[in-house]
MARBA-3410 file (N, C-alpha, C, O; in Angstrom, 1 decimal):
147
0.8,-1.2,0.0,0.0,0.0,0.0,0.9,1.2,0.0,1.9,1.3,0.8 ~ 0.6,2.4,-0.9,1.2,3.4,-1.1,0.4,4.7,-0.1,-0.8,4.7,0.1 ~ 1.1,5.5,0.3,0.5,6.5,0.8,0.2,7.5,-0.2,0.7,7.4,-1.3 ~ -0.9,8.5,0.1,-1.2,9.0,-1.0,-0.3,10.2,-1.1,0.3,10.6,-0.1 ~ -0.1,10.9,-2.5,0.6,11.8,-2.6,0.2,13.1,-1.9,-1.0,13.3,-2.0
0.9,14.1,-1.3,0.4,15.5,-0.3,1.3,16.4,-1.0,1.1,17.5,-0.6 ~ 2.3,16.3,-2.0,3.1,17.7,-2.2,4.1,16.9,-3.5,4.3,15.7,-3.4 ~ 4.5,17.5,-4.4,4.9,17.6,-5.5,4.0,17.8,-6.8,2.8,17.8,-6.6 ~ 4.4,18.0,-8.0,4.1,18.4,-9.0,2.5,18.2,-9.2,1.6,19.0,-9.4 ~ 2.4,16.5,-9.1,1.0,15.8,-9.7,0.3,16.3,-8.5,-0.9,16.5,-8.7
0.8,16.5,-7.2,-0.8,16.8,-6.1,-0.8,18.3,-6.4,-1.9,18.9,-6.2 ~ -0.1,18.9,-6.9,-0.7,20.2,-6.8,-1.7,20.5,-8.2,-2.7,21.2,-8.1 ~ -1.3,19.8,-9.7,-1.8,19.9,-10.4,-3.3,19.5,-9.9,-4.2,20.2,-10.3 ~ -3.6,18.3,-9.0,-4.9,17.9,-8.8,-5.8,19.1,-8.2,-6.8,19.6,-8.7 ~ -5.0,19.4,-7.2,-5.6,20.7,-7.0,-5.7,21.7,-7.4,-6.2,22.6,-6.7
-5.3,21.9,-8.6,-5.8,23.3,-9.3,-6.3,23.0,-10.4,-6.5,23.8,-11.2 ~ -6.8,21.3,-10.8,-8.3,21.3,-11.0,-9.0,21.5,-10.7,-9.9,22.1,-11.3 ~ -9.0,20.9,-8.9,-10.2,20.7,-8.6,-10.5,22.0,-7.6,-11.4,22.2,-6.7 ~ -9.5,23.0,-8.2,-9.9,24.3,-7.0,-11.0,25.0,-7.7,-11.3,26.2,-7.3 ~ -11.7,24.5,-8.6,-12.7,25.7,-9.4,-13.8,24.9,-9.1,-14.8,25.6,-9.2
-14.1,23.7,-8.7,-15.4,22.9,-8.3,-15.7,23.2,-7.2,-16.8,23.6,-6.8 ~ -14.4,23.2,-6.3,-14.5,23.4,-5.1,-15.5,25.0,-4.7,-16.6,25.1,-4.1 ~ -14.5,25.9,-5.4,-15.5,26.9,-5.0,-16.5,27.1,-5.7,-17.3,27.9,-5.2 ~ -17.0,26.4,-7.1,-18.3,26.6,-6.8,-19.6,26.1,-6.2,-20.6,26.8,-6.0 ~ -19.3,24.6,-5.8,-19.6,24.2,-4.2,-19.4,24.7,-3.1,-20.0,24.1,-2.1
-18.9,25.5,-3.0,-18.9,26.6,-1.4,-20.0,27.8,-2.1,-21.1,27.9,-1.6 ~ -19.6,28.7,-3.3,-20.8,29.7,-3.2,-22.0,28.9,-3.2,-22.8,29.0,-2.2 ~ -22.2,28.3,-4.0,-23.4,27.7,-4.1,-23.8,27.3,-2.7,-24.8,27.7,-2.3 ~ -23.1,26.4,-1.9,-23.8,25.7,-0.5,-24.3,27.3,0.3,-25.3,27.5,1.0 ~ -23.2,28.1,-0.1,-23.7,29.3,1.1,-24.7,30.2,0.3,-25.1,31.2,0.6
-24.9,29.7,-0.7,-26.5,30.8,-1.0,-27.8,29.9,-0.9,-28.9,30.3,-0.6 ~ -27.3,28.1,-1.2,-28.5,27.6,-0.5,-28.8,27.6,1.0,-29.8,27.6,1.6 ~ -27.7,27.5,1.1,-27.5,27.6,2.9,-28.9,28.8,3.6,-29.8,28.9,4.4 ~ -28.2,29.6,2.7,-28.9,31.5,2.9,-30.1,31.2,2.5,-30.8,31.2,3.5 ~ -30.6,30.9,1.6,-32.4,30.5,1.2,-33.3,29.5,1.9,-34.5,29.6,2.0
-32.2,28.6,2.4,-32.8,27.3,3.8,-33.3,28.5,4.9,-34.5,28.7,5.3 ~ -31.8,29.3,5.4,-32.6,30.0,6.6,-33.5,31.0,6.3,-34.0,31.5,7.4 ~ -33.8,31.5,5.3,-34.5,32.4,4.9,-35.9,32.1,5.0,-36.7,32.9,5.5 ~ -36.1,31.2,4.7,-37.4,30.0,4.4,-38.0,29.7,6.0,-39.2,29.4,6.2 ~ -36.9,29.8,7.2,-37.4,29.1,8.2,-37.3,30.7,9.1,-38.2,30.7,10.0
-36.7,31.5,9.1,-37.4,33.4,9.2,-38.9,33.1,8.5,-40.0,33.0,9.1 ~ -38.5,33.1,7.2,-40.3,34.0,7.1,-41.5,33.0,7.5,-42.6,33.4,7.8 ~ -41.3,31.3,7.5,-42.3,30.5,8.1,-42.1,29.5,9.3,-42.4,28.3,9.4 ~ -41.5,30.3,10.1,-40.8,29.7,11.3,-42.1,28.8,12.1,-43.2,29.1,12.2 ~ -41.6,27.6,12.5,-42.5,26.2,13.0,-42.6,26.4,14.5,-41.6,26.6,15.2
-43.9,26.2,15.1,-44.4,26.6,16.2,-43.1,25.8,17.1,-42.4,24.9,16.6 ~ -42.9,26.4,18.7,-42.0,25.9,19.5,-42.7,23.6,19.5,-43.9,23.3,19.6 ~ -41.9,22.9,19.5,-42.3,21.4,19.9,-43.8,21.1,18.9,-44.8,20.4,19.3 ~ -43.8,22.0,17.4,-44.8,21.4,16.7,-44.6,20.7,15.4,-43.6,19.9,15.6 ~ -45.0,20.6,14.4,-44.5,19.6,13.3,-43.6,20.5,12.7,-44.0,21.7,12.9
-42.2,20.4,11.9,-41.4,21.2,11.5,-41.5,21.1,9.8,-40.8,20.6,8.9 ~ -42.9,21.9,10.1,-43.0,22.0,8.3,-42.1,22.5,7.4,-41.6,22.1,6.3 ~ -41.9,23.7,8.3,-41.0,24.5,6.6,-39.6,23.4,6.8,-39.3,23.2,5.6 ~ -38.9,22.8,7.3,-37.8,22.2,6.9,-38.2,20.9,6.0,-37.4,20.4,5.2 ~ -39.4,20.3,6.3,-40.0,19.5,5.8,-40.0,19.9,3.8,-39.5,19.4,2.8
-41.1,21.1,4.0,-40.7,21.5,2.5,-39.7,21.7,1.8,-39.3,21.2,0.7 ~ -39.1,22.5,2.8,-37.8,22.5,2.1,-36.5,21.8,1.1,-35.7,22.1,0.2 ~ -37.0,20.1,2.4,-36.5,19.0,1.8,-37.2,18.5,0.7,-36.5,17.8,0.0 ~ -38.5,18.7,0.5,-39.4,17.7,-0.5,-39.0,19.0,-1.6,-39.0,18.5,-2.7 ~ -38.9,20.1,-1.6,-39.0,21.3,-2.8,-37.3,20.8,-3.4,-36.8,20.6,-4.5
-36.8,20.7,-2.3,-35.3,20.8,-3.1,-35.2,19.5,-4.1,-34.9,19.7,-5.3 ~ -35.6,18.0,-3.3,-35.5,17.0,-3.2,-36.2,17.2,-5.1,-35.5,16.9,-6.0 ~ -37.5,17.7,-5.2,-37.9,17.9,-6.8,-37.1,18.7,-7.5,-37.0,18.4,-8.7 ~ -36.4,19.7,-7.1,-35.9,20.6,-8.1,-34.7,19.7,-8.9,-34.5,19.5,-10.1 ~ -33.9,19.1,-7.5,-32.5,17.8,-8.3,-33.7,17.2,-9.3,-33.7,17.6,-10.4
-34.7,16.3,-8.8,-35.2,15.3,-10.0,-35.5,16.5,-11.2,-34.6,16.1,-12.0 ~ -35.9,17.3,-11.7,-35.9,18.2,-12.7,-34.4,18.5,-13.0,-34.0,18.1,-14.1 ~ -33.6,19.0,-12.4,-32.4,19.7,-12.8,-31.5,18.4,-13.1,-30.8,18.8,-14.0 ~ -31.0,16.8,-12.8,-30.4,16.0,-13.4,-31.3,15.5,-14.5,-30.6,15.2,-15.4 ~ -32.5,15.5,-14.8,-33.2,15.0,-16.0,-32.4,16.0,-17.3,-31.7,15.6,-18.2
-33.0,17.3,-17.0,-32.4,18.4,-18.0,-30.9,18.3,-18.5,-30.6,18.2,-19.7 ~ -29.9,18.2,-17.3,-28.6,18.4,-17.5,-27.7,17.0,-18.0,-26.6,16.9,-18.4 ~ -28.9,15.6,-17.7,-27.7,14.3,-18.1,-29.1,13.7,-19.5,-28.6,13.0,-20.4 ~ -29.9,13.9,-19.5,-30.9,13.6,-20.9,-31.3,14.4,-21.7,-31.9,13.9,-22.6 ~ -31.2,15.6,-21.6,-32.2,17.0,-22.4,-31.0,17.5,-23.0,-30.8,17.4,-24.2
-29.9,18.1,-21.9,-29.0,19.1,-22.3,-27.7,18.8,-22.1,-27.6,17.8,-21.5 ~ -26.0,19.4,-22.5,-25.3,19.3,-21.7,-24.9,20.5,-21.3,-25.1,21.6,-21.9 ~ -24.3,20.2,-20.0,-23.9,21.7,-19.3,-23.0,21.6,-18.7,-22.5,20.5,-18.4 ~ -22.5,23.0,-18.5,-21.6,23.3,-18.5,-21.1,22.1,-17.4,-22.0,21.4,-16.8 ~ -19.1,21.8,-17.0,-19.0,21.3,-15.8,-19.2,21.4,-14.7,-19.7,20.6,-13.9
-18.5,23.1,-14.5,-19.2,23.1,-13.3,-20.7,23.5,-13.0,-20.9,24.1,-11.9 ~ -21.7,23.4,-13.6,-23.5,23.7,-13.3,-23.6,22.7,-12.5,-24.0,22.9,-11.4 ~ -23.3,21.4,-12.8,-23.6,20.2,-11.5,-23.2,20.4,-10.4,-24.2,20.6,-9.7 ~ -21.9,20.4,-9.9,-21.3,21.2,-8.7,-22.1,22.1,-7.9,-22.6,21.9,-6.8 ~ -22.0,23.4,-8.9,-22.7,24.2,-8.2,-24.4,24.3,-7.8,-24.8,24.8,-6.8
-25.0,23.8,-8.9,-26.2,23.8,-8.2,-26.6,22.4,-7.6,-27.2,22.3,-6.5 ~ -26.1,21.5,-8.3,-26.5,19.9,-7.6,-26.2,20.3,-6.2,-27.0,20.8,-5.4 ~ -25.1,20.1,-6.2,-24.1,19.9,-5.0,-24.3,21.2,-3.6,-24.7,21.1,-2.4 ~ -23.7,22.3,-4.3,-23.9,23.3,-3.9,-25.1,24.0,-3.6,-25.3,24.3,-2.4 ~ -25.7,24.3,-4.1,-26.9,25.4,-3.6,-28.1,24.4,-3.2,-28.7,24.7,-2.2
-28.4,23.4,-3.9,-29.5,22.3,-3.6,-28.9,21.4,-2.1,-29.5,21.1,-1.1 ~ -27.8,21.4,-2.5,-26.7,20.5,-0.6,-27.0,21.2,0.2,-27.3,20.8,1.3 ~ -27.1,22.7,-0.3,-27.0,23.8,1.0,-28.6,24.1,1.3,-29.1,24.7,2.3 ~ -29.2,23.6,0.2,-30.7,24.0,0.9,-31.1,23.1,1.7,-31.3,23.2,2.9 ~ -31.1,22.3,0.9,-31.7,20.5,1.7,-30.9,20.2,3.0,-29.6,20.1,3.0
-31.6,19.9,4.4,-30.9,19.6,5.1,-31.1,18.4,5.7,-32.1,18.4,6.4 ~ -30.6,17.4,5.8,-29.9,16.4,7.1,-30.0,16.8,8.3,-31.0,16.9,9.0 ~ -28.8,17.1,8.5,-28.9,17.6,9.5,-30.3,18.5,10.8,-30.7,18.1,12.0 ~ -30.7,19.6,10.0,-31.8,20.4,10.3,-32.6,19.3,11.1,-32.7,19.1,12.3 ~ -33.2,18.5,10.1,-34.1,17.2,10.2,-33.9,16.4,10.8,-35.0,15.9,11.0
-32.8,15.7,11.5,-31.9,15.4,12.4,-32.3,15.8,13.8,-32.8,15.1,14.7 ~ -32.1,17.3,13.9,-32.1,18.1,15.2,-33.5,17.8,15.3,-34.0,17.0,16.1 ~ -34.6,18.7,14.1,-35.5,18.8,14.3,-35.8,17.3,15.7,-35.9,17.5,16.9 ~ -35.8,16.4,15.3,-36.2,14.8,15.4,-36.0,15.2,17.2,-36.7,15.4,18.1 ~ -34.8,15.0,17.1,-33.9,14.9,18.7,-34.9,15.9,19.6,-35.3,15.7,20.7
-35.2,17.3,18.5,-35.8,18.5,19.8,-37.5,17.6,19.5,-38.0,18.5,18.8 ~ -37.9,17.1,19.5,-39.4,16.4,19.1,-39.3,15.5,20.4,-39.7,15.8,21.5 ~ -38.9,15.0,20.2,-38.5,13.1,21.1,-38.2,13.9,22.5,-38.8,13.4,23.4 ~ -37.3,15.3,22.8,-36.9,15.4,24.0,-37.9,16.2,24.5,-37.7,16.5,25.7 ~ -38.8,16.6,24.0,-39.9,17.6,24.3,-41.2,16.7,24.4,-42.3,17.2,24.4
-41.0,15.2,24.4,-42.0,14.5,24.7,-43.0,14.5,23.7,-44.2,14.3,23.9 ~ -42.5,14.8,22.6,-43.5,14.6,21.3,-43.2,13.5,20.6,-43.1,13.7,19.4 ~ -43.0,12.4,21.0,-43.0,11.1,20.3,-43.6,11.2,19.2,-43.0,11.6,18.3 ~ -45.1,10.8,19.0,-45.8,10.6,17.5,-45.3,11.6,16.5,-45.0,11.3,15.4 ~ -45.2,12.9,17.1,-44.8,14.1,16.0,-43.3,13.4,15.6,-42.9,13.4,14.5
-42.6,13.0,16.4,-41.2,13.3,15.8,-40.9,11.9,15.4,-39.9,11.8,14.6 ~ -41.6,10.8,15.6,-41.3,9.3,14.6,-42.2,9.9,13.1,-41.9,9.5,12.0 ~ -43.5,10.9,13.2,-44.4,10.7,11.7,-43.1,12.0,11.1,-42.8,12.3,9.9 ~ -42.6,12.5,12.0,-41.4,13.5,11.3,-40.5,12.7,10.3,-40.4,12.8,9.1 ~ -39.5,11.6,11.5,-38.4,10.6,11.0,-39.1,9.8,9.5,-38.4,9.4,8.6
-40.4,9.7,9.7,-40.8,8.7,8.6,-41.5,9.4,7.2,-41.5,8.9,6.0 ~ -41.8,10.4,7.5,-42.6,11.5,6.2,-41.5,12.1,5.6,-41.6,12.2,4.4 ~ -40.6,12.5,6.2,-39.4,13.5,5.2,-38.7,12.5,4.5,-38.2,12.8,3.4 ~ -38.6,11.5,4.9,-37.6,10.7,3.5,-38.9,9.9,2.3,-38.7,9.6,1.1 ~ -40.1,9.6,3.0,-40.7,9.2,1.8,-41.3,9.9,1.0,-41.7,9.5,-0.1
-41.4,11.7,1.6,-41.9,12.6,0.6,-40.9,13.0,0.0,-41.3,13.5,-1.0 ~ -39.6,13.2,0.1,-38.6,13.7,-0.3,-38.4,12.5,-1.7,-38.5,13.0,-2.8 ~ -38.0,10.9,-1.6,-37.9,10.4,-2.4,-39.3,10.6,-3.6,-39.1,10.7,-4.8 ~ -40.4,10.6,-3.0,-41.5,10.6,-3.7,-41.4,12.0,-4.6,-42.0,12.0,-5.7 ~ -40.9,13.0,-4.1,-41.0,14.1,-4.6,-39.4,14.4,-6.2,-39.4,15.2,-7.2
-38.6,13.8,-5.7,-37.4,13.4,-6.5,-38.0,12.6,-7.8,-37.9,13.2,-8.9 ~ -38.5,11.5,-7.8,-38.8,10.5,-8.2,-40.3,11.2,-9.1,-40.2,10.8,-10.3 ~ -41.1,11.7,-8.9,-42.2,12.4,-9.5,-41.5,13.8,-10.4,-41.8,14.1,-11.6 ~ -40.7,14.3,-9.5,-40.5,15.4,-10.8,-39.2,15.2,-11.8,-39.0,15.8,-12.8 ~ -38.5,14.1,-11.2,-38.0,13.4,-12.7,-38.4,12.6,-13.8,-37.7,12.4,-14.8
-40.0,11.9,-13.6,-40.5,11.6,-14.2,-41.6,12.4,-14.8,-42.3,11.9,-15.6 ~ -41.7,13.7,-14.6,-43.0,14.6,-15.7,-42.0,15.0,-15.9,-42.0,15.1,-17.1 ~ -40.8,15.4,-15.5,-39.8,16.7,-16.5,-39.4,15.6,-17.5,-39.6,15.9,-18.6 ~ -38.9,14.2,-17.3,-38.9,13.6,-18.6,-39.8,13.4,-19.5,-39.5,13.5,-20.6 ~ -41.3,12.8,-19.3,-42.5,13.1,-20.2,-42.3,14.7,-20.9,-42.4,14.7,-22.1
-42.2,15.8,-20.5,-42.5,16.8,-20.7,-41.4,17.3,-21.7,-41.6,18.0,-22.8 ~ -40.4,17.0,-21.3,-39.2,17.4,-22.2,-38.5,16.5,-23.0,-37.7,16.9,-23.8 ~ -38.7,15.1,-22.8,-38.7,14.4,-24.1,-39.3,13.9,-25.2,-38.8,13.4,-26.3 ~ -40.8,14.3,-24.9,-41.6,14.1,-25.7,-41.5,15.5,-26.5,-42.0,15.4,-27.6 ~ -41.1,16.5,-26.2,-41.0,18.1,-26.9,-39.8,17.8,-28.0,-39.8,18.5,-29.0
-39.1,17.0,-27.8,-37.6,16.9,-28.6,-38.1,16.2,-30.2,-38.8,15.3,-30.6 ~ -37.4,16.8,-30.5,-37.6,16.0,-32.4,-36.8,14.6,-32.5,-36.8,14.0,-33.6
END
């Protein structure tokens, strides 16, 4: 087994590939980032009640990827870094794990069992459901438009 390379010629070249993905995975995460909390300011979820807006947030993002990989790997091609930045970046930075995560823990420790197991169990099947539905009309819609 080799150690991996940290300094000469070939690691630096890797990195000044991969320094232009990089940041656009960082702008991008910090302006999804900025629209997540923006979203939970203007429809902030009662103290220990169901945590809707993070809930949307996940199922809205969760559809925008199924639309935006339909377009960019079957419709169109784009640019390299557009995946990065918005896949990764700005849709990473909206959608949260985490959030949804905490949400869960402050539910359960606040003695809201049912709310926070129908929390653990609704955000990933609407989120998959919601991925999986708007990649299948943006492909009806925009494949069937193509000559």
């Amino acid at each position: 087994m080799t150690a991996p390379e940290t300094a000469g010629p070939r690691a630096r070249t890797a990195l000044r590939t991969q320094a232009p993905v990089v940041g656009v995975v960082a702008v991008g995460g910090g302006a999804g980032a900025t629209a997540r909390y923006a979203a939970s300011l203007w429809w902030p979820d009662p103290a220990h009640g169901f945590p809707w807006t993070i809930l949307w947030v996940n199922v809205v993002g969760c559809a925008v990827i199924g639309v935006f990989m339909v377009v960019v790997t079957e419709v169109r091609t784009a640019h390299p870094l557009v995946r990065p930045f918005f896949g990764t970046g700005v849709l990473g930075g909206f959608t949260t794990f985490s959030t949804y995560a905490v949400g869960i823990r402050d539910l359960l420790d606040a003695g809201e069992v049912g709310t926070g197991l129908a929390y653990l169990a609704v955000t990933p099947l609407a989120a998959l459901a919601a991925v999986w539905a708007a990649a299948s009309a943006t492909r009806r819609v925009l494949i069937r438009r193509q000559p």
